[in-house]
C-alpha positions as CSV (number, residue, x, y, z in Angstrom):
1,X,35.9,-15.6,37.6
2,X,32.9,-17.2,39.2
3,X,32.4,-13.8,41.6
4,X,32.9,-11.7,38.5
5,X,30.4,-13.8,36.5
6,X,27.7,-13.5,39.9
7,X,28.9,-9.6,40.0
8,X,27.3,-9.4,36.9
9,X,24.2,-11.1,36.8
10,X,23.5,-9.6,39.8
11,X,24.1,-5.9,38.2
12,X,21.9,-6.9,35.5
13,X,19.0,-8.2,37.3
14,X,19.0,-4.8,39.7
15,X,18.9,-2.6,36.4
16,X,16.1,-4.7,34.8
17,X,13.5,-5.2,37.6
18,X,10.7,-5.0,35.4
19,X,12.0,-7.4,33.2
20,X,12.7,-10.0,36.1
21,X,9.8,-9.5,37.2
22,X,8.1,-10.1,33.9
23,X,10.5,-13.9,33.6
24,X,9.8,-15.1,37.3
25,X,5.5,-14.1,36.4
26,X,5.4,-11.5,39.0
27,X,4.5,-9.1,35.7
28,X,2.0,-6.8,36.0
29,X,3.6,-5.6,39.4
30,X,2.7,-1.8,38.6
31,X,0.5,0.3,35.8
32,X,1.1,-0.2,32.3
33,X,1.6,3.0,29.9
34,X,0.1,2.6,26.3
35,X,1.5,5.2,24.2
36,X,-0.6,6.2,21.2
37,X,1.0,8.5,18.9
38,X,-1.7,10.6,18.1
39,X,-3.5,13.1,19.6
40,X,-7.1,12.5,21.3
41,X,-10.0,11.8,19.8
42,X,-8.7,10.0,16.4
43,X,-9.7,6.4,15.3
44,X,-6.6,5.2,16.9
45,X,-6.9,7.4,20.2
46,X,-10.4,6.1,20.7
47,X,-9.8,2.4,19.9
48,X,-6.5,2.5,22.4
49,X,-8.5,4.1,25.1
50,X,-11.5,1.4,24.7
51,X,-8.8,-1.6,24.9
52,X,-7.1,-0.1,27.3
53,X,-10.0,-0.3,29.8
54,X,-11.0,-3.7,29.4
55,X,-7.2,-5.1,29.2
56,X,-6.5,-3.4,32.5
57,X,-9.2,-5.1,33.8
58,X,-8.1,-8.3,32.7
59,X,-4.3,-7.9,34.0
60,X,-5.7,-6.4,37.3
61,X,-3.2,-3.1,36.7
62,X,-4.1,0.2,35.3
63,X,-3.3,0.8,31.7
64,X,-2.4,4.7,31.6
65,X,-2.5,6.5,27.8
66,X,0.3,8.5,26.6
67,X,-0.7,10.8,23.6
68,X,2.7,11.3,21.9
69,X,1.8,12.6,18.4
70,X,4.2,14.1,15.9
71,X,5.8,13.3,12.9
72,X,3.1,11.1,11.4
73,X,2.8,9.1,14.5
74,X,7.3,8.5,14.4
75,X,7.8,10.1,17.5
76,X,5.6,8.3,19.7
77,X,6.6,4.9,18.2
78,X,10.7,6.0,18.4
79,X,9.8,6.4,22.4
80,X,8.6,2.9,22.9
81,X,11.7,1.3,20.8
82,X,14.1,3.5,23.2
83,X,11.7,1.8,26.7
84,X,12.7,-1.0,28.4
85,X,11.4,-4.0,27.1
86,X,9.7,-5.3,30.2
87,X,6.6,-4.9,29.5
88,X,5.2,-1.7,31.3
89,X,5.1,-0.3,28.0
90,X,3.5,-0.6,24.9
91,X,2.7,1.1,21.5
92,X,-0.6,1.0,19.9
93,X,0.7,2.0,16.5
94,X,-1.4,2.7,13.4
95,X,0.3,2.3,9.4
96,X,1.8,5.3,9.1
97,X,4.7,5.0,11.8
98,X,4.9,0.8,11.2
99,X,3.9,0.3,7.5
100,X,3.8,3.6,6.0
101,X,6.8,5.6,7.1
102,X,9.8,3.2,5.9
103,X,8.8,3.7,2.3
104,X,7.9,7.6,2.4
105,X,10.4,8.9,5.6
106,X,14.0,9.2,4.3
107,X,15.4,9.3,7.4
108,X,13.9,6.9,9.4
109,X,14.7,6.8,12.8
110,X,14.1,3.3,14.2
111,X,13.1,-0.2,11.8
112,X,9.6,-1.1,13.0
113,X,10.2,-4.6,11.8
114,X,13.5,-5.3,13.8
115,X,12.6,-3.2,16.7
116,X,9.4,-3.2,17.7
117,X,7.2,-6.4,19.0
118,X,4.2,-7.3,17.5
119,X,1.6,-8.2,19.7
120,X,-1.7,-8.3,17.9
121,X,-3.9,-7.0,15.7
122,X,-6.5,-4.5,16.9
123,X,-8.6,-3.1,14.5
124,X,-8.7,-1.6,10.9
125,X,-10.6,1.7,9.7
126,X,-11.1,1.1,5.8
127,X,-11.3,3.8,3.3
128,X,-14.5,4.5,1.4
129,X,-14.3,5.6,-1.9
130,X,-16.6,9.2,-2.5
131,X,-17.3,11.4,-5.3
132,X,-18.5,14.5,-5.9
133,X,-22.2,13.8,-6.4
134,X,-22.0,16.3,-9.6
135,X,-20.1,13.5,-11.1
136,X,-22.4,11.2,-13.4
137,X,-21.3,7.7,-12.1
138,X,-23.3,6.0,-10.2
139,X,-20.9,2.7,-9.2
140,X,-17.5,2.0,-9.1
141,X,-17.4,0.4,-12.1
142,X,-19.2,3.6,-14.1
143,X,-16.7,6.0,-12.0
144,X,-13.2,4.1,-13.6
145,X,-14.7,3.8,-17.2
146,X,-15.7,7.9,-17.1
147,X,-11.8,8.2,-15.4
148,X,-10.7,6.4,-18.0
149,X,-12.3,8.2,-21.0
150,X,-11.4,11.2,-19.4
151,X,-7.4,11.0,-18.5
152,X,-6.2,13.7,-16.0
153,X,-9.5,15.1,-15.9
154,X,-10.4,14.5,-12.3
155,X,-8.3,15.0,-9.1
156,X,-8.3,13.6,-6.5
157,X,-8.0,14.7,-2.3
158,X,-5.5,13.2,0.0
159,X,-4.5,14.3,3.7
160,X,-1.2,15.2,1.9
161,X,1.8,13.5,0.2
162,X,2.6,10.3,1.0
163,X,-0.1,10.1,3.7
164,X,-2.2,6.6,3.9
165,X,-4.8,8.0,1.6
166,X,-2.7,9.1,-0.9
167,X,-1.2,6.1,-1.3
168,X,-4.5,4.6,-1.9
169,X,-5.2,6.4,-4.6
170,X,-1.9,5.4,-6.3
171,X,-3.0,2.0,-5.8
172,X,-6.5,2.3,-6.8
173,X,-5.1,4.2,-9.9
174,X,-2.4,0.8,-10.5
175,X,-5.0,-1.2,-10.5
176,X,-7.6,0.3,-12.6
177,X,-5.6,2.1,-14.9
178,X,-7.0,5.7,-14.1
179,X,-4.9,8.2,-14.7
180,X,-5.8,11.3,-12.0
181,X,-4.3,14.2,-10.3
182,X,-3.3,13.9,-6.7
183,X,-4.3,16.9,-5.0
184,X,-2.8,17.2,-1.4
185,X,-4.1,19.3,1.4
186,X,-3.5,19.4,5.0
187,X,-5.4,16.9,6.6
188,X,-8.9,15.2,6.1
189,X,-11.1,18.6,6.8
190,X,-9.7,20.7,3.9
191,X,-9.9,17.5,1.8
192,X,-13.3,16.9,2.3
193,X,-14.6,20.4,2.1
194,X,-13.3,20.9,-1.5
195,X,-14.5,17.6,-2.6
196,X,-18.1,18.6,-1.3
197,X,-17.5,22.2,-3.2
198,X,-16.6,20.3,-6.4
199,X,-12.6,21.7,-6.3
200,X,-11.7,17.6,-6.3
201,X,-13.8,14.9,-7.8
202,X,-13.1,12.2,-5.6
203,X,-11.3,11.0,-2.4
204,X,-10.7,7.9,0.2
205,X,-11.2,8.7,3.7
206,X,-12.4,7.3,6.4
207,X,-16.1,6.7,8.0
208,X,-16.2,9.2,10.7
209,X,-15.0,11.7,8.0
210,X,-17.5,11.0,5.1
211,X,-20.5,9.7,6.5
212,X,-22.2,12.1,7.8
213,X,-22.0,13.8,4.3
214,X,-22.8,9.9,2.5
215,X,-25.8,10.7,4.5
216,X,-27.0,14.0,3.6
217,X,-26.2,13.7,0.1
218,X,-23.5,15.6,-0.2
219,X,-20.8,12.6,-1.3
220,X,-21.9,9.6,-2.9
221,X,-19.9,6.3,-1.7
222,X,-19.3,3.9,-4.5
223,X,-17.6,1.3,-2.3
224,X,-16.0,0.5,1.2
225,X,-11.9,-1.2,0.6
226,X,-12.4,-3.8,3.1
227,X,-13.5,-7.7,3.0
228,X,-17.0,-7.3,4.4
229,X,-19.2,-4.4,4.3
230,X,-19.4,-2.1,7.6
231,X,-22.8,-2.7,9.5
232,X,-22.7,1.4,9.8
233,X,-23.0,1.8,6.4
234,X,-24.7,-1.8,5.0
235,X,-25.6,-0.5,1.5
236,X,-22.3,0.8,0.1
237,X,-20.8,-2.5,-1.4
238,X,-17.0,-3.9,-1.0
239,X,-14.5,-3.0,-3.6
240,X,-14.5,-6.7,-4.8
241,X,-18.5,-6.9,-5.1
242,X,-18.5,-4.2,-7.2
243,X,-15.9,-5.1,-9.4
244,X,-11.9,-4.5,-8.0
245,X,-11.2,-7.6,-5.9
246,X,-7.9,-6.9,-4.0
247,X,-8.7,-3.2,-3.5
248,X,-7.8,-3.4,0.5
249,X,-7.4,0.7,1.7
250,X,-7.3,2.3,5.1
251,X,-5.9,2.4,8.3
252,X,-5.0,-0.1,11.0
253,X,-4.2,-0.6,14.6
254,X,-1.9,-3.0,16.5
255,X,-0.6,-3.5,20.0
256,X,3.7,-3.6,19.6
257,X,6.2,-3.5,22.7
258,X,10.0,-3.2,22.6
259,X,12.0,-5.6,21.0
260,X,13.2,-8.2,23.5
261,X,9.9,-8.0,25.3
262,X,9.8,-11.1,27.6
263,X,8.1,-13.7,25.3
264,X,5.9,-14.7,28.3
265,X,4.6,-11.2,28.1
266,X,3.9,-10.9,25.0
267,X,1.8,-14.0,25.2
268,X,-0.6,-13.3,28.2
269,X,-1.1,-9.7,26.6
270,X,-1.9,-11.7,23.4
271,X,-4.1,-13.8,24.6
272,X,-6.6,-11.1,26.9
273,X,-6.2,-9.2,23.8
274,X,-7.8,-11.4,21.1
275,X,-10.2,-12.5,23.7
276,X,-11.3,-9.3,24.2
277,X,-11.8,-8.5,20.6
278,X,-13.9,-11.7,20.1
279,X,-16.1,-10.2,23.3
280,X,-19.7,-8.9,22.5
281,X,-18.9,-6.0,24.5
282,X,-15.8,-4.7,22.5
283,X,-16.7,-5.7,19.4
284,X,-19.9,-3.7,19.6
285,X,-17.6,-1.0,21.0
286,X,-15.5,-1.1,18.2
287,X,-18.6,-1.8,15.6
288,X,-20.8,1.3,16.8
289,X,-17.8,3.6,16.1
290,X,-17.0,1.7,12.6
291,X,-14.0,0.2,13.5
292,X,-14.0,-3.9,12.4
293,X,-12.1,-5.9,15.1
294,X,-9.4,-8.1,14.0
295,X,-7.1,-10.3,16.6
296,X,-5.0,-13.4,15.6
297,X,-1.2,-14.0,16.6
298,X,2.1,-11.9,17.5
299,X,3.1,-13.8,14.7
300,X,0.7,-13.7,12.2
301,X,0.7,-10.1,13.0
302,X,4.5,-9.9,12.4
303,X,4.0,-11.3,8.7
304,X,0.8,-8.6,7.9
305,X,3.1,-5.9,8.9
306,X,6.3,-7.1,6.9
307,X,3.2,-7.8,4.2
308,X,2.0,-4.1,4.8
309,X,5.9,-2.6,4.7
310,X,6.5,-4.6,1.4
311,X,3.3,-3.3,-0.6
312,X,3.9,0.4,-0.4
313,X,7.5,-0.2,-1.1
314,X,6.6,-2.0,-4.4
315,X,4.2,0.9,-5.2
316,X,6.2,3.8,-4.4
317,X,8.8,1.9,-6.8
318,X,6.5,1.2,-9.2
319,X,4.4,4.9,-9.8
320,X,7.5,7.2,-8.2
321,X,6.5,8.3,-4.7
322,X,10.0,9.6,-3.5
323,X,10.7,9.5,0.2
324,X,10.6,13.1,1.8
């Protein structure tokens, strides 16, 4: 019985080598891939390739980036739940596959709360809020009370059904009351286009996308949905300063690893994470491409996303958004 029971161990510990190696604090041995599951050059892409850098750095390994998009970011995150949990690879997710998807996917192939590890939070990319500049409202406050006296009269543009943005419009319209048209298109470009020919009235989108036009007049902003206002766009006011506390809206980005990721591991990646974020050189990385820094636990980060998952569930119950 004793053999068998050494048989065994030993089996097990030649199988899992990385995870052995991450228990006895021999991890990292070799490079580290970071999936992202979106292609290059989004938020996300740009944000997991800046961490990825300075983390590498910090762990004295090479941290190699994995595009894997498809399926609203799903597939990527379905290939880290299926990778050993030793720590050589990691997911840096955004809402859609973690938040997002287990209210709007009706097949959902893996349970991002029960098999995925949360690490820490990265970053957020909030939405701003932009009209048409034909519209005659000049604040956020002037915008719902012309929505209001005018029910079903505007629309408004989302990257399509059930996307992020179109699930903040559902809760911007629970909150206020409005009563609007969701118009979906096929991604942000379309979306924005039509709003700046006047086919949709208003949108939520990100800063890289709306910006530039918030700038040349084309769009007018009547608020960012974050806490604090972005340093890349200091006039536009918070939803709460001008007059909907509680309006939060827009992406995020987290670090996750396989369930069953060596605690140990999970802690050292932790801590050169947050550190990093709280670094003058990050931050202003991050900052200079309007994405706010955020940090904080594996388990404070494991209630935001349970948080996160529980919100759009309540709203899709609430106003009808039917998984697809």
């Amino acid at each position: 019985m004793l053999r068998r029971s050494l048989l065994t161990a030993f089996l097990l510990a030649a199988a899992l080598p990385g995870a052995a190696a991450a228990q006895n604090g021999n991890w990292p041995a070799r490079p580290i891939r970071l999936v992202i599951a979106y292609p290059p050059g989004g938020s996300t892409d740009i944000a997991g390739r800046l961490l990825a850098e300075a983390l590498g750095r910090r762990l004295g390994q090479q941290i190699v980036v994995d595009n894997r998009a498809g399926a609203g970011g799903t597939v990527g995150a379905l290939s880290v739940v299926r990778a050993a949990p030793d720590g050589y690879t990691l997911l840096l997710a955004a809402s859609p596959e973690v938040s997002i998807a287990p209210t709007t996917m009706k097949a959902m192939p893996y349970d991002p709360v029960k098999e995925l590890q949360p690490i820490a939070l990265v970053g957020q990319v909030p939405f701003f809020l932009v009209v048409n500049p034909a519209l005659q409202a000049a604040n956020l406050q002037e915008f719902i009370a012309y929505a209001k006296a005018n029910p079903n009269k505007l629309n408004y543009a989302s990257f399509g059904n059930n996307t992020s943005n179109h699930l903040a419009g559902e809760l911007f319209k629970s909150m206020t009351g409005v009563d609007a048209m969701h118009v979906p298109y096929k991604g942000s470009g379309p979306a924005i286009a039509d709003l700046i020919g006047g086919q949709v009235q208003y949108s939520f989108d990100t800063p890289p996308a709306v910006l530039g036009h918030v700038r040349a007049g084309k769009l007018r902003a009547l608020a960012v949905a974050t806490a604090q206002r972005l340093p890349g766009a200091p006039a536009v006011p918070t939803a709460a300063e001008a007059g909907l506390p509680g309006f939060v809206a827009g992406t995020w980005f987290g670090l996750l690893a396989p369930a069953k990721t060596p605690k140990a591991v999970v802690d050292r990646i932790n801590a050169e994470t947050v550190s990093l974020l709280a670094s003058l050189e990050l931050r202003k990385a991050f900052s200079d491409r309007d994405i706010v820094p955020a940090g904080g636990s594996p388990e404070a980060f494991g209630q935001f996303i349970r948080s996160e998952v529980d919100k759009w569930k309540a709203l899709a119950a609430k106003v009808g958004i039917v998984a697809e």
